[in-house]
Phi, psi and omega in degrees: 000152179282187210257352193261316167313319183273319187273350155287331171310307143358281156283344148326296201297299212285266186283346171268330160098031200249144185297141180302008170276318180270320199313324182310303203314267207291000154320301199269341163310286197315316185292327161306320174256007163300301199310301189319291178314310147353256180337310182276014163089015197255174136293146198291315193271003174251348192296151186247175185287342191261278240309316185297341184280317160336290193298340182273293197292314171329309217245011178294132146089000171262333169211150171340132171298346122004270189289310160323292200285026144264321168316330195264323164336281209307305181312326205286317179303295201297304150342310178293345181278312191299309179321276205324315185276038196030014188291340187226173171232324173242150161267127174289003174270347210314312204243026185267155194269104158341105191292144184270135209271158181256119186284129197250119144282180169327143157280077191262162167253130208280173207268016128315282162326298186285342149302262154004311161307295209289345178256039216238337197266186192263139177283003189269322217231119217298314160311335181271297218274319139015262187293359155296321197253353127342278220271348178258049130252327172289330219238316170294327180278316193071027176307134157286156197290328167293333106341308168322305198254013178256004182315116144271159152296344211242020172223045113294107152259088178044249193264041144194169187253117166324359249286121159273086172299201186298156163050044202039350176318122189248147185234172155250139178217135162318138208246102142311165196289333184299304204301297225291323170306306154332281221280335179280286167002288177299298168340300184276016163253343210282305208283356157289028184226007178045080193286144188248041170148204199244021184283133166314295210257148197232144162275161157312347183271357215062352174283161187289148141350118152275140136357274208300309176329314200280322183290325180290332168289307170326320190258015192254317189294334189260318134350308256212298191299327179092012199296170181252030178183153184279139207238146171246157166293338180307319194253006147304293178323303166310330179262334173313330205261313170266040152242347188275344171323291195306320181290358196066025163290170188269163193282344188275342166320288190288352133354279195279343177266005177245344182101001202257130111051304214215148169264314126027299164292293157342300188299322161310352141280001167267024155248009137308306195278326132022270213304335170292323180291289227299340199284328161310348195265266180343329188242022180214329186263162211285350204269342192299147142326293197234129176242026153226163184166159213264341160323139139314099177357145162257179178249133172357274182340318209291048148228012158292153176264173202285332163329305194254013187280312161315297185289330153324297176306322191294319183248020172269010189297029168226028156276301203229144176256148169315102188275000000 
Protein backbone atom coordinates (compact mmCIF):
# COMPACT_ATOMS: atom_id res chain seq x y z
CA UNK A 1 0.00 0.00 0.00
CA UNK A 2 1.03 3.20 -0.52
CA UNK A 3 2.72 5.85 2.00
CA UNK A 4 -0.75 8.28 1.13
CA UNK A 5 -2.53 5.22 1.76
CA UNK A 6 -1.10 3.98 5.04
CA UNK A 7 -1.16 7.20 6.48
CA UNK A 8 -5.12 7.53 6.00
CA UNK A 9 -5.18 4.12 7.25
CA UNK A 10 -4.16 5.53 10.29
CA UNK A 11 -6.15 8.04 10.63
CA UNK A 12 -8.90 5.82 9.91
CA UNK A 13 -7.95 3.57 12.62
CA UNK A 14 -6.72 6.25 14.94
CA UNK A 15 -8.79 9.18 14.91
CA UNK A 16 -11.82 8.30 13.44
CA UNK A 17 -12.43 5.28 15.43
CA UNK A 18 -14.21 3.42 12.27
CA UNK A 19 -15.20 0.11 12.27
CA UNK A 20 -13.09 -2.67 10.29
CA UNK A 21 -15.61 -2.85 7.89
CA UNK A 22 -15.42 0.55 6.81
CA UNK A 23 -11.82 0.80 7.19
CA UNK A 24 -11.70 -2.32 4.28
CA UNK A 25 -14.68 -0.92 2.22
CA UNK A 26 -13.10 2.73 1.50
CA UNK A 27 -9.18 1.03 1.71
CA UNK A 28 -10.18 -0.92 -1.37
CA UNK A 29 -12.31 2.16 -2.93
CA UNK A 30 -8.86 4.06 -2.59
CA UNK A 31 -6.73 1.34 -4.35
CA UNK A 32 -9.21 0.89 -7.04
CA UNK A 33 -8.66 4.44 -7.66
CA UNK A 34 -5.01 4.28 -7.31
CA UNK A 35 -4.91 1.33 -10.05
CA UNK A 36 -7.38 4.03 -12.05
CA UNK A 37 -5.15 6.91 -11.80
CA UNK A 38 -2.52 4.86 -12.21
CA UNK A 39 -3.59 3.90 -16.00
CA UNK A 40 -3.60 7.80 -16.43
CA UNK A 41 0.20 8.29 -15.54
CA UNK A 42 -1.30 10.97 -12.10
CA UNK A 43 -0.87 10.30 -8.45
CA UNK A 44 -3.53 10.11 -5.63
CA UNK A 45 -2.36 13.57 -4.92
CA UNK A 46 -2.48 14.99 -8.71
CA UNK A 47 -6.37 13.63 -9.51
CA UNK A 48 -8.45 16.59 -10.75
CA UNK A 49 -12.07 16.57 -10.14
CA UNK A 50 -13.13 15.00 -13.86
CA UNK A 51 -10.50 12.10 -13.14
CA UNK A 52 -12.47 11.01 -10.08
CA UNK A 53 -15.76 11.68 -11.87
CA UNK A 54 -14.04 9.27 -14.79
CA UNK A 55 -12.98 6.88 -11.97
CA UNK A 56 -17.06 7.26 -10.83
CA UNK A 57 -18.18 6.97 -14.51
CA UNK A 58 -15.76 3.66 -15.12
CA UNK A 59 -18.32 1.50 -12.13
CA UNK A 60 -21.95 3.53 -13.14
CA UNK A 61 -24.46 0.32 -13.95
CA UNK A 62 -21.52 -1.85 -12.66
CA UNK A 63 -22.01 -1.76 -9.04
CA UNK A 64 -24.67 -0.41 -7.07
CA UNK A 65 -25.90 3.15 -6.53
CA UNK A 66 -25.41 2.22 -3.17
CA UNK A 67 -22.01 1.13 -3.16
CA UNK A 68 -21.29 4.50 -5.87
CA UNK A 69 -22.22 6.82 -2.69
CA UNK A 70 -19.72 4.83 -0.88
CA UNK A 71 -16.99 5.28 -3.27
CA UNK A 72 -17.63 8.72 -3.15
CA UNK A 73 -17.87 8.69 0.91
CA UNK A 74 -14.11 7.36 0.79
CA UNK A 75 -12.72 9.73 -1.85
CA UNK A 76 -14.19 12.48 -0.04
CA UNK A 77 -13.10 11.35 3.79
CA UNK A 78 -9.38 10.36 2.05
CA UNK A 79 -9.16 14.31 0.36
CA UNK A 80 -10.44 16.27 3.32
CA UNK A 81 -7.60 14.41 5.06
CA UNK A 82 -5.03 15.16 2.58
CA UNK A 83 -6.33 19.18 2.91
CA UNK A 84 -5.97 18.76 6.50
CA UNK A 85 -2.34 17.26 6.71
CA UNK A 86 -1.28 20.22 3.79
CA UNK A 87 -0.41 17.72 1.21
CA UNK A 88 -3.04 19.24 -1.15
CA UNK A 89 -4.39 22.68 -1.08
CA UNK A 90 -8.35 22.08 -2.50
CA UNK A 91 -9.88 18.68 -2.17
CA UNK A 92 -11.29 17.34 -5.87
CA UNK A 93 -13.74 15.59 -4.41
CA UNK A 94 -15.24 18.93 -2.75
CA UNK A 95 -18.00 19.45 -5.59
CA UNK A 96 -18.89 16.07 -6.67
CA UNK A 97 -22.73 15.33 -6.89
CA UNK A 98 -24.21 12.34 -4.98
CA UNK A 99 -25.71 9.40 -6.98
CA UNK A 100 -29.31 9.29 -6.17
CA UNK A 101 -29.71 6.23 -4.07
CA UNK A 102 -33.37 4.56 -4.55
CA UNK A 103 -34.83 4.31 -1.14
CA UNK A 104 -35.33 0.75 0.66
CA UNK A 105 -37.14 -0.27 3.27
CA UNK A 106 -36.02 -2.63 6.74
CA UNK A 107 -35.70 -5.75 6.30
CA UNK A 108 -38.54 -7.39 9.34
CA UNK A 109 -39.08 -10.26 10.36
CA UNK A 110 -42.84 -11.02 11.64
CA UNK A 111 -42.73 -11.43 15.31
CA UNK A 112 -43.91 -14.87 14.98
CA UNK A 113 -41.03 -15.68 12.95
CA UNK A 114 -38.70 -14.43 15.27
CA UNK A 115 -40.33 -16.08 18.42
CA UNK A 116 -39.95 -19.35 16.55
CA UNK A 117 -36.19 -18.48 15.79
CA UNK A 118 -35.30 -17.49 18.70
CA UNK A 119 -36.30 -21.00 20.31
CA UNK A 120 -35.25 -22.95 17.30
CA UNK A 121 -31.16 -23.56 18.67
CA UNK A 122 -30.64 -26.19 21.41
CA UNK A 123 -30.69 -25.97 25.12
CA UNK A 124 -28.84 -28.77 25.96
CA UNK A 125 -25.51 -27.90 24.53
CA UNK A 126 -23.18 -25.02 25.11
CA UNK A 127 -22.87 -24.13 21.27
CA UNK A 128 -27.22 -23.81 21.51
CA UNK A 129 -27.52 -21.58 24.72
CA UNK A 130 -24.62 -19.61 22.91
CA UNK A 131 -26.71 -19.08 20.15
CA UNK A 132 -30.04 -18.54 22.21
CA UNK A 133 -28.06 -15.84 23.45
CA UNK A 134 -26.63 -14.33 20.37
CA UNK A 135 -30.02 -14.28 18.83
CA UNK A 136 -32.22 -12.66 21.91
CA UNK A 137 -29.40 -10.08 22.26
CA UNK A 138 -29.70 -9.29 18.47
CA UNK A 139 -33.53 -9.55 18.45
CA UNK A 140 -33.84 -8.38 22.35
CA UNK A 141 -30.99 -5.65 22.51
CA UNK A 142 -31.67 -4.65 19.28
CA UNK A 143 -27.57 -5.11 18.78
CA UNK A 144 -25.72 -4.77 15.36
CA UNK A 145 -23.92 -7.78 14.69
CA UNK A 146 -20.28 -6.09 15.43
CA UNK A 147 -21.34 -4.89 18.67
CA UNK A 148 -22.72 -8.31 19.26
CA UNK A 149 -19.45 -10.22 18.77
CA UNK A 150 -17.43 -7.47 20.30
CA UNK A 151 -19.20 -8.43 23.69
CA UNK A 152 -16.56 -8.68 26.80
CA UNK A 153 -17.65 -10.32 30.03
CA UNK A 154 -16.43 -7.51 31.76
CA UNK A 155 -19.59 -4.99 29.68
CA UNK A 156 -22.14 -7.36 31.38
CA UNK A 157 -23.69 -4.92 34.16
CA UNK A 158 -26.43 -6.40 36.47
CA UNK A 159 -29.68 -5.83 33.85
CA UNK A 160 -27.95 -4.02 31.11
CA UNK A 161 -25.18 -4.38 28.51
CA UNK A 162 -22.07 -2.03 27.89
CA UNK A 163 -22.14 -1.95 24.32
CA UNK A 164 -19.38 -0.16 21.71
CA UNK A 165 -21.34 1.07 18.69
CA UNK A 166 -20.16 3.03 15.76
CA UNK A 167 -17.16 5.08 16.10
CA UNK A 168 -16.68 3.99 19.53
CA UNK A 169 -19.69 5.22 21.23
CA UNK A 170 -20.56 3.51 24.06
CA UNK A 171 -24.49 3.29 25.27
CA UNK A 172 -26.05 1.09 27.89
CA UNK A 173 -28.91 -1.35 27.14
CA UNK A 174 -31.26 -2.72 28.84
CA UNK A 175 -31.39 -6.59 29.43
CA UNK A 176 -35.41 -7.81 28.93
CA UNK A 177 -36.03 -10.76 31.16
CA UNK A 178 -35.79 -13.26 28.12
CA UNK A 179 -32.38 -11.97 26.83
CA UNK A 180 -30.92 -11.92 30.71
CA UNK A 181 -32.35 -15.51 31.22
CA UNK A 182 -30.63 -16.68 27.68
CA UNK A 183 -27.56 -14.87 28.68
CA UNK A 184 -27.22 -16.35 32.46
CA UNK A 185 -27.99 -19.91 30.57
CA UNK A 186 -25.13 -19.55 28.51
CA UNK A 187 -22.79 -18.27 31.25
CA UNK A 188 -23.13 -21.16 33.30
CA UNK A 189 -21.85 -23.56 30.08
CA UNK A 190 -19.42 -21.14 28.57
CA UNK A 191 -16.42 -22.34 30.39
CA UNK A 192 -17.33 -25.82 28.31
CA UNK A 193 -16.25 -24.11 25.01
CA UNK A 194 -12.50 -23.92 26.81
CA UNK A 195 -12.13 -19.66 26.47
CA UNK A 196 -8.79 -18.59 25.43
CA UNK A 197 -9.33 -14.63 26.73
CA UNK A 198 -12.45 -12.55 27.84
CA UNK A 199 -14.91 -12.39 24.77
CA UNK A 200 -18.83 -13.42 25.47
CA UNK A 201 -19.41 -15.49 22.70
CA UNK A 202 -17.08 -18.22 21.86
CA UNK A 203 -16.19 -20.32 18.64
CA UNK A 204 -15.55 -24.04 19.35
CA UNK A 205 -12.01 -23.14 19.45
CA UNK A 206 -12.36 -20.69 22.35
CA UNK A 207 -11.88 -17.71 20.41
CA UNK A 208 -14.24 -15.00 19.80
CA UNK A 209 -17.16 -15.41 17.80
CA UNK A 210 -17.37 -14.01 13.73
CA UNK A 211 -19.64 -12.01 11.87
CA UNK A 212 -20.01 -14.42 9.43
CA UNK A 213 -20.00 -17.28 11.91
CA UNK A 214 -23.15 -15.91 13.62
CA UNK A 215 -25.44 -15.01 9.93
CA UNK A 216 -24.30 -18.93 9.22
CA UNK A 217 -25.72 -20.03 12.34
CA UNK A 218 -28.90 -17.53 11.95
CA UNK A 219 -29.65 -18.87 8.53
CA UNK A 220 -29.26 -22.28 9.38
CA UNK A 221 -31.90 -21.56 12.59
CA UNK A 222 -34.59 -19.86 9.99
CA UNK A 223 -34.11 -23.17 8.27
CA UNK A 224 -34.87 -24.96 10.99
CA UNK A 225 -37.33 -22.36 12.29
CA UNK A 226 -39.56 -22.62 9.17
CA UNK A 227 -39.13 -19.08 8.56
CA UNK A 228 -40.56 -17.19 5.14
CA UNK A 229 -37.59 -15.52 4.27
CA UNK A 230 -33.80 -15.63 4.55
CA UNK A 231 -33.11 -13.66 7.62
CA UNK A 232 -29.44 -11.76 8.38
CA UNK A 233 -28.54 -10.79 11.49
CA UNK A 234 -28.95 -7.28 10.32
CA UNK A 235 -32.64 -7.85 10.23
CA UNK A 236 -33.35 -9.12 13.67
CA UNK A 237 -32.22 -5.60 14.66
CA UNK A 238 -34.72 -4.19 12.24
CA UNK A 239 -37.22 -5.73 13.70
CA UNK A 240 -36.44 -5.17 17.05
CA UNK A 241 -37.27 -1.39 15.87
CA UNK A 242 -40.32 -2.08 14.16
CA UNK A 243 -42.11 -4.12 16.47
CA UNK A 244 -41.54 -1.92 19.31
CA UNK A 245 -42.71 0.89 17.11
CA UNK A 246 -45.69 -1.11 16.09
CA UNK A 247 -46.32 -1.61 20.02
CA UNK A 248 -46.30 2.18 20.67
CA UNK A 249 -43.10 2.65 21.61
CA UNK A 250 -41.55 6.58 21.27
CA UNK A 251 -39.48 7.11 18.76
CA UNK A 252 -36.84 8.75 20.59
CA UNK A 253 -36.38 5.98 22.96
CA UNK A 254 -35.41 3.38 20.24
CA UNK A 255 -33.69 6.01 18.96
CA UNK A 256 -31.42 5.84 21.93
CA UNK A 257 -31.49 1.96 22.48
CA UNK A 258 -30.27 1.60 18.77
CA UNK A 259 -27.69 4.01 18.86
CA UNK A 260 -28.34 6.12 16.23
CA UNK A 261 -26.66 9.26 15.87
CA UNK A 262 -29.73 11.17 13.76
CA UNK A 263 -33.21 10.80 14.34
CA UNK A 264 -33.62 10.68 10.91
CA UNK A 265 -32.00 7.21 10.61
CA UNK A 266 -34.46 5.91 13.31
CA UNK A 267 -37.84 7.38 11.55
CA UNK A 268 -37.36 4.83 8.36
CA UNK A 269 -39.75 2.62 10.84
CA UNK A 270 -42.26 4.66 10.72
CA UNK A 271 -42.46 4.18 7.41
CA UNK A 272 -42.94 0.21 7.63
CA UNK A 273 -45.27 0.43 9.89
CA UNK A 274 -47.28 2.81 6.99
CA UNK A 275 -46.71 0.08 4.93
CA UNK A 276 -48.08 -2.27 7.46
CA UNK A 277 -51.26 -0.26 8.30
CA UNK A 278 -51.62 0.12 4.49
CA UNK A 279 -51.29 -3.66 4.09
CA UNK A 280 -54.29 -4.32 6.73
CA UNK A 281 -56.32 -1.99 5.01
CA UNK A 282 -55.75 -4.16 1.43
CA UNK A 283 -56.62 -7.42 2.91
CA UNK A 284 -59.61 -6.66 5.34
CA UNK A 285 -61.36 -3.74 4.33
CA UNK A 286 -64.38 -4.31 2.15
CA UNK A 287 -63.89 -0.79 0.23
CA UNK A 288 -59.97 -1.90 -1.03
CA UNK A 289 -58.85 -1.52 -4.00
CA UNK A 290 -56.55 -3.81 -4.37
CA UNK A 291 -56.27 -7.44 -2.91
CA UNK A 292 -52.81 -8.38 -3.36
CA UNK A 293 -49.70 -6.62 -2.74
CA UNK A 294 -46.19 -7.51 -2.28
CA UNK A 295 -45.99 -5.66 1.27
CA UNK A 296 -45.71 -8.18 4.13
CA UNK A 297 -48.20 -9.37 6.19
CA UNK A 298 -48.15 -7.42 9.38
CA UNK A 299 -48.05 -9.31 12.11
CA UNK A 300 -50.84 -10.84 14.60
CA UNK A 301 -48.94 -9.57 17.44
CA UNK A 302 -48.79 -6.25 17.11
CA UNK A 303 -50.88 -4.47 19.70
CA UNK A 304 -49.55 -6.45 22.41
CA UNK A 305 -47.76 -4.85 25.00
CA UNK A 306 -44.32 -5.76 25.87
CA UNK A 307 -45.79 -7.49 28.94
CA UNK A 308 -47.74 -10.02 26.96
CA UNK A 309 -45.11 -10.48 24.46
CA UNK A 310 -42.95 -11.55 27.33
CA UNK A 311 -45.77 -14.11 28.55
CA UNK A 312 -46.48 -15.15 25.00
CA UNK A 313 -42.87 -16.07 24.86
CA UNK A 314 -42.87 -18.17 28.04
CA UNK A 315 -45.48 -20.05 26.78
CA UNK A 316 -44.16 -20.71 23.31
CA UNK A 317 -42.03 -23.71 23.96
CA UNK A 318 -44.55 -25.73 21.42
CA UNK A 319 -43.67 -23.61 18.49
CA UNK A 320 -40.30 -25.64 18.05
CA UNK A 321 -38.71 -28.81 19.95
CA UNK A 322 -34.91 -28.56 20.54
CA UNK A 323 -33.01 -30.75 17.79
Amino acid sequence: MSRELDEFAAHLAGMERASAHTQRAYLSDLRQLAAFLEGRDLTLDAATRDDLRAFLAARFGVTSSATLARKQASLRAFYQHRVRMGHIADSPARRLVFPQRRASLPNVVSVDDCFALLEAPSARTPAGLRDRCALELLYGAGLRVSELIGLDLADIQDDVLRVRGKGGKERLVPLVSKARAALLGYLERRAELRPRGGALLLNRRGGRLTARSVARHLARYAVIAGARRHVHPHALRHSFATHLLDMGADLRGIQELLGHASLSTTQRYTHVSAERLLQTYEDAHPRAKRQTSTISPAPRQVDLTLEELEHRRSLGGELLRDE
